[in-house]
N, C-alpha and C positions, 0 to 999 in steps of 0.2 A: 525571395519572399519579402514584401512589403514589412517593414518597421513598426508598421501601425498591426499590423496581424500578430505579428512574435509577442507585441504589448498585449495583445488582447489577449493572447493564450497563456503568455504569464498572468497576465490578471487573472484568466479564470479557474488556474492551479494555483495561485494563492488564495481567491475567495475559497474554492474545495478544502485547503488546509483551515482556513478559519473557520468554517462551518462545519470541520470534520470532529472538531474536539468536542463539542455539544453534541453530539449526533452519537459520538463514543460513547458520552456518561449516560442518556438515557433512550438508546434505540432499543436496547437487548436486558434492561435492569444490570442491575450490579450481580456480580458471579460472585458468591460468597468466597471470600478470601480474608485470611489467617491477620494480614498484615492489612489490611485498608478498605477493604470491599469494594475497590476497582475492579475493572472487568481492565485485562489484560489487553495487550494490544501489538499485533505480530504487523511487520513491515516486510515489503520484499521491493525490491528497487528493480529499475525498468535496464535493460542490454544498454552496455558501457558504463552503467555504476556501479559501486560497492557498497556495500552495508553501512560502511563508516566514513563515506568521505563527507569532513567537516563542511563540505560547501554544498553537500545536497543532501543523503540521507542521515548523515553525522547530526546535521543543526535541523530536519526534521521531528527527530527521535529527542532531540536535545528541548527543541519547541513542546512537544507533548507533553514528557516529563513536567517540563516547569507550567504548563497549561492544567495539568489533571494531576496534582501533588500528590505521590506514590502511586501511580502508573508501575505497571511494569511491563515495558516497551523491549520487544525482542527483534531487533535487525535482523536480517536473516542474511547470512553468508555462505554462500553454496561452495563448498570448499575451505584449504587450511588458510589463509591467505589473504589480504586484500586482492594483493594482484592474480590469485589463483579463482579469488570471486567474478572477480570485471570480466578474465576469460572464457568463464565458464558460462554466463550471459552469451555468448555470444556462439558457442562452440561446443556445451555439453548438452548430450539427447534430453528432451523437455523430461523424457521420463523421467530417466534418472535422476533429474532436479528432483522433482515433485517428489519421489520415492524417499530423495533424503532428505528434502523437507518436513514429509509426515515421520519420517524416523525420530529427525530433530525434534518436532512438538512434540510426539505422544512419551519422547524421554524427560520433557520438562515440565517440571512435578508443577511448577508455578501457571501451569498452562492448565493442566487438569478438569480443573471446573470450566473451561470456556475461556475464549478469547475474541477479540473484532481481528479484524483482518483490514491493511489497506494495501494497495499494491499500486505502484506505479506504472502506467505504461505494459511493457507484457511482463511484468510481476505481479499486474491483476489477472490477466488470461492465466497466469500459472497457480493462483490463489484461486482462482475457480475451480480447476483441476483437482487442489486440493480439498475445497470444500466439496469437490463430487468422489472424491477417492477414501477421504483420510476422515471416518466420522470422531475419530478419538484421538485427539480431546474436542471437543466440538466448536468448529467457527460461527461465533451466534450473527453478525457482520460484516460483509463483504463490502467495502467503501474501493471502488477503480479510480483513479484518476490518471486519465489519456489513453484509457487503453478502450479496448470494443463495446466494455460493457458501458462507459461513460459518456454523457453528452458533453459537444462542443458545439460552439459557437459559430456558426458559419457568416460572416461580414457580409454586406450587400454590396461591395464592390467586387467579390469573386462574381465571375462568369456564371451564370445559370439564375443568381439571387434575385429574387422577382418583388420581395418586402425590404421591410428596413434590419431584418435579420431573420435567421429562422436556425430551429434547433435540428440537430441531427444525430 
C-alpha cells in the first residue's frame, strides 16, 4: 500500500476524532446528569486492540476527557484483562460480545439516562448490534470510524477512479 494512502486514511480518522467531540456535545442534547450534564460517551476499539492501550484507545479516551471537561468516557473491555480483551476481538462469538456489552451498560448507573457511542473499526459493526439489541440504557449516537457504516476516501490514483476523488 502506497504511503500516500496510509497518510490519507490517518488524516481522515484524525479529522473524524476532531470533529467527533462537537458532534458529542450537541448531536443528541445533554442527558441530564448528577455531576455535569454531559452526555456520556461509550468506546469500543476495532480486532487487535484493547480498551486501554495508551497508544490508541488509552490517549483517545484520554483526548475526550480533556476535550469535553467531565465526560464520562467508558472503554469497553470484553473480558478480565487486557490481554484477555485483544483476544477476545479476534476469537470470541460476536454474540456473546454484544450480550456482555449490553450486561455491562444497563449495570452502569452513570449510563442510565443515555449515552453516544463511538466504535472503531468492527467495534462500530458491534455497537450497531447493540444499539439494535440493547434499548436500555439508550444509545442517543452512533459515530463508526472505519468500519461499514463510515465513509472513506478513495484517492484517484486507485484503479477504477475516474474524478479527482470520490466518496464511498
Amino acid at each position: 500500500m502506497c504511503l500516500c494512502v496510509v497518510s490519507l486514511k490517518m488524516a481522515a480518522v484524525l479529522l473524524a476524532l476532531t470533529l467527533a467531540a462537537p458532534v458529542l456535545l450537541v448531536a443528541s442534547g445533554p442527558v441530564p446528569d448528577t455531576n455535569n450534564g454531559t452526555v456520556p460517551l461509550v468506546l469500543w476499539h476495532g480486532m487487535g486492540d484493547s480498551c486501554c492501550n495508551p497508544l490508541s484507545m488509552g490517549s483517545i479516551k484520554k483526548m475526550m476527557e480533556e476535550e469535553i471537561p467531565g465526560i464520562y468516557v467508558l472503554s469497553l473491555m470484553i473480558g478480565k484483562n487486557v490481554v484477555e480483551d485483544t483476544e477476545n476481538g479476534f476469537f470470541l462469538d460476536v454474540n456473546t460480545q454484544v450480550s456482555m456489552v449490553c450486561s455491562q451498560l444497563a449495570q452502569d448507573a452513570r449510563l442510565q439516562g443515555g449515552y453516544n457511542a463511538m466504535g472503531f473499526s468492527q467495534g462500530g459493526q458491534f455497537l450497531r448490534a447493540v444499539a439494535q439489541r440493547c434499548p436500555s440504557p439508550p444509545m442517543r449516537t452512533l459515530i463508526s470510524v472505519g468500519g461499514h457504516y463510515s465513509q472513506t476516501l478513495r484517492p484517484c490514483w486507485e484503479p477504477g477512479c475516474s474524478s479527482r476523488s470520490s466518496w464511498r
